[in-house]
C-alpha positions in Angstrom: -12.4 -30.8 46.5 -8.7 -31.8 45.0 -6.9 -29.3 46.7 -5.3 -29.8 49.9 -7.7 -29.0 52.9 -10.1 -27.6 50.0 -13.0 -29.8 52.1 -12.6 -27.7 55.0 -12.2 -24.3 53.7 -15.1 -24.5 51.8 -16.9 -26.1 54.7 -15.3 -22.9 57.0 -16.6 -20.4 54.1 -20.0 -21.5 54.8 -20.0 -21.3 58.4 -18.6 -17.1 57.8 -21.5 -17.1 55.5 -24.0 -17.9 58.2 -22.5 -15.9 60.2 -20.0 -18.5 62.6 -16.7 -16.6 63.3 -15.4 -19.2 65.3 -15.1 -22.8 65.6 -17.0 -24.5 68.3 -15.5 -28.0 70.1 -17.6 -31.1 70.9 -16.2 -33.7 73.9 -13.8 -35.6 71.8 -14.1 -34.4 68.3 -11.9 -31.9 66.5 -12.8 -28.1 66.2 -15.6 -27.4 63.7 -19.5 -26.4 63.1 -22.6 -27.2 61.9 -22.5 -27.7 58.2 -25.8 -27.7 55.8 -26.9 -31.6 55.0 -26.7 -30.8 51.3 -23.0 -29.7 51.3 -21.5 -32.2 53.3 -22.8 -35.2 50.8 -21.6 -33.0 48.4 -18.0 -32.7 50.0 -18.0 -36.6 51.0 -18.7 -37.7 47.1 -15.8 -35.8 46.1 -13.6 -36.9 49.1 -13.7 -40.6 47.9 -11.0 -39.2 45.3 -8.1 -38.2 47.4 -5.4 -40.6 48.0 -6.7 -42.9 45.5 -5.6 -42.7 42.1 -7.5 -45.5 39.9 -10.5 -44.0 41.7 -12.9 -42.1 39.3 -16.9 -40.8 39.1 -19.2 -42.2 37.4 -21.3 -40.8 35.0 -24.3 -41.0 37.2 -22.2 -40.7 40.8 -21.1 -36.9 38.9 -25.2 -36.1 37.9 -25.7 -37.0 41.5 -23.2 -34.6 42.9 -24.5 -31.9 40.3 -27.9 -32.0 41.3 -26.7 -32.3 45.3 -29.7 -29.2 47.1 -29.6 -27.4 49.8 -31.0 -28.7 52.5 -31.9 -26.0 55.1 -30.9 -24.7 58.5 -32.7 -28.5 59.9 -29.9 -30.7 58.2 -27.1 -29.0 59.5 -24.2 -31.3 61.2 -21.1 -31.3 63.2 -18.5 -31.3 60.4 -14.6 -31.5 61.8 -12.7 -28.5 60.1 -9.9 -28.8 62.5 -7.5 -27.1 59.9 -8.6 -24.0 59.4 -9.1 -23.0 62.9 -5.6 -21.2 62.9 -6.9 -18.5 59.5 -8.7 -15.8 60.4 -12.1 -15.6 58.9 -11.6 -12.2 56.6 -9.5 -14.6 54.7 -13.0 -16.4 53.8 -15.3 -13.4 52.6 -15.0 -14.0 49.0 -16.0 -18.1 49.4 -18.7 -16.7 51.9 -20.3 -14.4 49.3 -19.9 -17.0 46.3 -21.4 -19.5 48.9 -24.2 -17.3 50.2 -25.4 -16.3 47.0 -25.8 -19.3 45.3 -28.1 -20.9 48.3 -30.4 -17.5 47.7 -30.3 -17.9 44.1 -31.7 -21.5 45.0 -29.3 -23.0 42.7 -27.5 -26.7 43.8 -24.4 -26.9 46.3 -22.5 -27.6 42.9 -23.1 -24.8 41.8 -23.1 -22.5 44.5 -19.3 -23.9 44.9 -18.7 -22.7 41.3 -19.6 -19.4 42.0 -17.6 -18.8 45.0 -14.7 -20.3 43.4 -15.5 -17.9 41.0 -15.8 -15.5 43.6 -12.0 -16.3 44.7 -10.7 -16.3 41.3 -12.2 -13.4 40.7 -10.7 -11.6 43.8 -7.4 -12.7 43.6 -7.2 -11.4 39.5 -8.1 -8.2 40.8 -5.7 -7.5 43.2 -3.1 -9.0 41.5 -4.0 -6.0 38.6 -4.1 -3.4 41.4 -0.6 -4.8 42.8 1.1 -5.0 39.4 -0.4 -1.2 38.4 1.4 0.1 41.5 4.4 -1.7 40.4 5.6 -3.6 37.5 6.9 -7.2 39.0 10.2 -9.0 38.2 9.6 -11.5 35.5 10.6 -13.9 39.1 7.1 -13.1 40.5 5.3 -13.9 37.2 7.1 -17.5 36.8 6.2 -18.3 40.0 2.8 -17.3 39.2 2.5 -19.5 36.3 3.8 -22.1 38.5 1.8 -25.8 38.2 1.0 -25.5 41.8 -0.1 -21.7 41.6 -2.4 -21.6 38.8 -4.1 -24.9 40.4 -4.2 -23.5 43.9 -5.3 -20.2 41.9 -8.3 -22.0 40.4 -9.4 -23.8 43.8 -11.5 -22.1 46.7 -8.8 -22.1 49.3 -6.7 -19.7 51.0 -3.8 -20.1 48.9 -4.1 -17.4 45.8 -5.9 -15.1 47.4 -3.3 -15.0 50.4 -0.8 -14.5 48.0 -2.5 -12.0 46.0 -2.8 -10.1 49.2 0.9 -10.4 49.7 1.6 -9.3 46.6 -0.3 -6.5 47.0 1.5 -5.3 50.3 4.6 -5.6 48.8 3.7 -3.5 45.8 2.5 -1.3 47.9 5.1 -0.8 50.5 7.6 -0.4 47.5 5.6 1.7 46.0 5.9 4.3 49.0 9.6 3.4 49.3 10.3 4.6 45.9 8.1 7.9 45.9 10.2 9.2 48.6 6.6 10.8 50.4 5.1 10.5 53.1 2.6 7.1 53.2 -0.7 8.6 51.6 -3.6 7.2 53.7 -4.7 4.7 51.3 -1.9 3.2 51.3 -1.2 2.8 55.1 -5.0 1.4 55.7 -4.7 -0.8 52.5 -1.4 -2.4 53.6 -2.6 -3.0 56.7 -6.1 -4.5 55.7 -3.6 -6.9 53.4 -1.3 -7.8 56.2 -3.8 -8.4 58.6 -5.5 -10.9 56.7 -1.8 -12.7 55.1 -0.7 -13.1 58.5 -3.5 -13.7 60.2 -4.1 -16.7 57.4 -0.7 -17.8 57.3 1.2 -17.1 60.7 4.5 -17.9 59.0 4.8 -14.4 58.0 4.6 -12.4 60.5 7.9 -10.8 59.8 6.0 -8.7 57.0 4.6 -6.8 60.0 7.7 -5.0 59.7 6.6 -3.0 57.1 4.6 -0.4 58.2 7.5 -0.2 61.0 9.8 0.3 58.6 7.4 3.5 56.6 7.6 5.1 59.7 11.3 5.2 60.2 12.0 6.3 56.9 9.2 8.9 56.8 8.3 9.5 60.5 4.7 9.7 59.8 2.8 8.6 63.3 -0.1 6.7 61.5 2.4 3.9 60.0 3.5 3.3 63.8 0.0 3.2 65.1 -0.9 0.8 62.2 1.8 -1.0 62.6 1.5 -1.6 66.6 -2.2 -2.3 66.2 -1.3 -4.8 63.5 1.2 -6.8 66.0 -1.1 -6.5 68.7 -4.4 -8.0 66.8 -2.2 -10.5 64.7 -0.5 -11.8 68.1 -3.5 -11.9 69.9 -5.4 -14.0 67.0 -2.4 -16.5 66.9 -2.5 -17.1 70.6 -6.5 -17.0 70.7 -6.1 -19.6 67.5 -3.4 -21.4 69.5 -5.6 -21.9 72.4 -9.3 -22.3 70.8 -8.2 -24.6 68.3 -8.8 -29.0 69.2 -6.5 -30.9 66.2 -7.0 -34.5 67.3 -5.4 -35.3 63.6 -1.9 -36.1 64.8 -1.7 -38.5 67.9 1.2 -36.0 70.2 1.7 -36.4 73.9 2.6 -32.8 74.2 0.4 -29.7 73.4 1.4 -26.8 71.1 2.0 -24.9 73.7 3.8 -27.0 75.6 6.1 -27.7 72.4 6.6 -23.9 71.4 7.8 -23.0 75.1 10.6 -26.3 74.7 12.2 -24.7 72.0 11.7 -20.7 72.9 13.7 -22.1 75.8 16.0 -24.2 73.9 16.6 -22.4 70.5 19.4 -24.9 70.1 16.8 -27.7 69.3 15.1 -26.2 66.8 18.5 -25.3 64.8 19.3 -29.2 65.5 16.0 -30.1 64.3 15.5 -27.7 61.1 19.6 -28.5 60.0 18.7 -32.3 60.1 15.3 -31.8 57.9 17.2 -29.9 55.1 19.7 -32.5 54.9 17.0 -34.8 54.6 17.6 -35.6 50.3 14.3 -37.2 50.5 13.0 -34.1 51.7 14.3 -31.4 49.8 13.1 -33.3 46.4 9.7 -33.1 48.1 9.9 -29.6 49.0 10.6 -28.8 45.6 8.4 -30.6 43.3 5.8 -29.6 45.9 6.6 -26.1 45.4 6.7 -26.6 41.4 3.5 -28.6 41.1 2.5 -31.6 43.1 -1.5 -31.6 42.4 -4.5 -33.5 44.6 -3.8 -33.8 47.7 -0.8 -34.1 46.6 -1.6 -37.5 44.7 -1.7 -36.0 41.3 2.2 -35.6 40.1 3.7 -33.7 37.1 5.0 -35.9 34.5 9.1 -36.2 35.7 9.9 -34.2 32.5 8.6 -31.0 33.5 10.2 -30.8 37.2 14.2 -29.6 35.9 12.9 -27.8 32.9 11.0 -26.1 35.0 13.5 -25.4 37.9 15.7 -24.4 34.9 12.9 -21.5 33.4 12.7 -20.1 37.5 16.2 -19.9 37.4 16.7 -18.1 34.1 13.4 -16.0 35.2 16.0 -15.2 38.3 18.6 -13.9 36.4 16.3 -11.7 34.2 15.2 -10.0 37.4 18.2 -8.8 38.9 18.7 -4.7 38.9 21.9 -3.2 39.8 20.3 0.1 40.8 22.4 1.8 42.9 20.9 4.4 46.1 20.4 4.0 49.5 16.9 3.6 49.6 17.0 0.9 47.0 19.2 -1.3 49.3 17.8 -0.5 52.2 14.3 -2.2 50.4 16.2 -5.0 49.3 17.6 -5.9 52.8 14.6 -5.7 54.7 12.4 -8.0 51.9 15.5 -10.3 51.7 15.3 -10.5 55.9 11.6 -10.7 56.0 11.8 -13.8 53.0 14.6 -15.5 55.2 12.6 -14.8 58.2 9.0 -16.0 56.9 10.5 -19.4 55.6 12.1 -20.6 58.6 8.9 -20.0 60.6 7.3 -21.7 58.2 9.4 -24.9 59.7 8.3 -23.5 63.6 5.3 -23.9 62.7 4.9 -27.3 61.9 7.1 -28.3 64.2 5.2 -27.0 67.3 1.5 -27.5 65.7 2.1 -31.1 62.9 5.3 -32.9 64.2 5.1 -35.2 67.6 7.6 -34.4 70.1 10.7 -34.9 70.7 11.3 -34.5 66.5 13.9 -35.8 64.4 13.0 -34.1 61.5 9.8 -31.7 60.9 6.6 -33.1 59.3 4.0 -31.7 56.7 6.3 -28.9 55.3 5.5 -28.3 51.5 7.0 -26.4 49.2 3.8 -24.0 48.6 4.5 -22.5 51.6 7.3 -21.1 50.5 5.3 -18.8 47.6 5.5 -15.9 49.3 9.1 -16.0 50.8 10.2 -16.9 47.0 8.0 -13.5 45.7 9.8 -11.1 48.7 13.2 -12.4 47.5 12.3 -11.7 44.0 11.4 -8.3 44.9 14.5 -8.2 46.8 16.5 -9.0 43.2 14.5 -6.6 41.4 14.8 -3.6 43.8 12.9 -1.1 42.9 13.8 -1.9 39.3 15.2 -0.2 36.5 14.3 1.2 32.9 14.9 -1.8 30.3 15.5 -1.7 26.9 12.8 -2.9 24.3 15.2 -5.5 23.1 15.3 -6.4 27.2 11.8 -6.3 27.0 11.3 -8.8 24.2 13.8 -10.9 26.1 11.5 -11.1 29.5 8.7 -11.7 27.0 9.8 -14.5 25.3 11.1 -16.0 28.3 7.9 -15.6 29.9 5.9 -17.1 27.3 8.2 -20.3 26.7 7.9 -20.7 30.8 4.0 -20.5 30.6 3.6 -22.2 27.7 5.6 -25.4 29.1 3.6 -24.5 33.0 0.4 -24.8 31.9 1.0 -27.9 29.2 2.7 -29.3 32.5 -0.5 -28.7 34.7 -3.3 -29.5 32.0 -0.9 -33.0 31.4 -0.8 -33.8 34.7 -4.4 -33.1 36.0 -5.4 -35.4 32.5 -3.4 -38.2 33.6 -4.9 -38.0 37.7 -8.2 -37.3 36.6 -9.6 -37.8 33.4 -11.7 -41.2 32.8 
């Protein structure tokens, strides 16, 4: 339960697994559902962590935890998961299963939350095989991958890795197509937008990838793309608003209602510029946003050890450089510009966002941005450097290896360091 939010996705995972789509709302109380005895102790021992550092288990408080059961459909109780309201449920079938399974196995809650995080991990390694079989990634993609923050959101049953392994997936895909020059076989068209359904319908600051399919049709005119691709708007627009609407988030005391806040600035576009310039020039901010985005564990109580943040920043630049591709042809820049627009796109909705659903209104500068949410807007733009890519040399080759391997090798030292220092004793 150290990953942000993990508490309520796992608690939203078992509601999907006994079959709750939807969040219900009691008379003052944030959205969620009713929640098995067993797992809710289970969550609450765990949740005496967060936010306090010199805090640690006990030898017998962890046996207790391990040996938590499940307690039947009679203990159920009305557990606040206010947060995931806005993800569509497909995003929680692989914690559902894990979950599921483990309470008809009769094994404990602990270890019914191993298996789906299992489950997850499981998941997300596969499709990140099928994506990088379509099409080999820019050594970019990998470093972020091996990223602090990525391989612990990786290892965690939340929506993170497998979001990203789904947008990882569309993008091999839709490159893929791009570079066969053919018509969008029909795998492809339903298995992009089965991905892109669940990305944005999980994380509504990229909704510009629903410009994909959009963009297969122009280039190849085929008539299913476009149908795909209206259906896709239409069900991902009518989730958001549906989400918008359904959803009761008491956790931020704000006089003025999402909706009420995201009308304001449609009609005064001017204000959110205002408000977005003033949070990037925010130094404070921007240091946040990027040891966030490089590894800021916990609930974002668990730090890397200062050394590791420029080294780092210094391996994802040279990991830059390695991907760039200087392929020349129409189709290839025509790729590039529409994954660099949808990246520019994807992150400054990621700031709309939080404004209209986090930040009280009138804002000054917007709150609960981290740099995580800027994963998959960092992948498209590394797409966008590597194109569709090029033929390298085996001494190239070697090159990205090595580079690669120092860059894990001082990622994953930096994650097992830090999560010692937060949580071992």
């Amino acid at each position: 339960m150290q990953s942000p939010d993990e508490n309520q996705h796992v608690a939203r995972a078992y509601l999907l697994a006994h079959g709750d789509l939807t969040l219900s709302t009691l008379p003052s109380r944030n959205s969620g559902g009713w929640v098995d005895g067993g797992l809710v102790s289970f969550i609450n021992g765990y949740m005496t962590l967060p936010g306090h550092p010199a805090r640690h288990l006990s030898a017998s408080e962890r046996a207790q935890l391990d040996n938590t059961p499940w307690q039947g459909e009679r203990s159920r109780v009305y557990f606040e998961i206010p947060g995931t309201g806005y993800y569509l449920p497909l995003a929680y079938l692989p914690h559902a299963v894990g979950l599921r399974a483990g309470e008809w196995a009769g094994l404990s809650v602990d270890r019914s939350y191993r298996l789906a995080r299992m489950a997850v991990l499981l998941a997300c390694l596969g499709l990140l095989a099928w994506s990088f079989s379509l099409l080999r990634p820019p050594p970019l993609v990998l470093a972020v991958l091996l990223l602090p923050m990525s391989v612990f959101q990786l290892l965690s049953p939340s929506l993170d890795g497998l979001t990203t392994s789904l947008a990882l997936l569309a993008i091999s895909i839709f490159l893929s197509v791009l570079r066969g020059g053919r018509v969008t076989p029909r795998w492809a068209s339903w298995t992009l937008a089965t991905s892109l359904l669940i990305v944005v319908g999980s994380r509504v600051h990229l909704l510009p990838m629903l410009l994909m399919p959009f963009f297969l049709f122009w280039k190849h005119r085929h008539r299913r793309d476009l149908y795909l691709g209206i259906g896709l708007v239409l069900a991902s627009l009518g989730w958001v608003a549906y989400a918008l609407l359904s959803t009761t988030d008491l956790r931020v005391v704000r006089s003025h209602g999402t909706v009420e806040v995201l009308r304001h600035y449609l009609k005064s576009p001017q204000d959110y510029v205002r408000v977005v310039w003033r949070t990037l020039l925010n130094a404070d901010l921007r240091d946040f946003y990027f040891r966030s985005f490089v590894g800021n564990l916990g609930w974002l109580d668990a730090p890397l050890r200062p050394f590791f943040y420029p080294w780092l920043g210094v391996g994802l630049c040279l990991c830059a450089l390695a991907s760039l591709s200087w392929r020349k042809g129409v189709e290839d820049v025509q790729a590039r510009t529409v994954l660099l627009a949808i990246a520019i796109a994807s992150a400054s909705l990621v700031f709309l966002a939080l404004l209209v659903t986090w930040t009280p209104h009138p804002a000054s500068v917007i709150s609960g941005v981290q740099g995580r949410y800027f994963v998959v807007p960092v992948l498209l733009t590394a797409y966008a450097l590597g194109g569709f890519g090029r033929t390298r040399g085996l001494w190239l080759q070697c090159m990205d290896g090595l580079l690669l391997a120092a860059f894990a090798g001082l990622s994953l030292t930096a994650l097992i360091l830090g999560l010692q220092d937060r949580f071992a004793g």
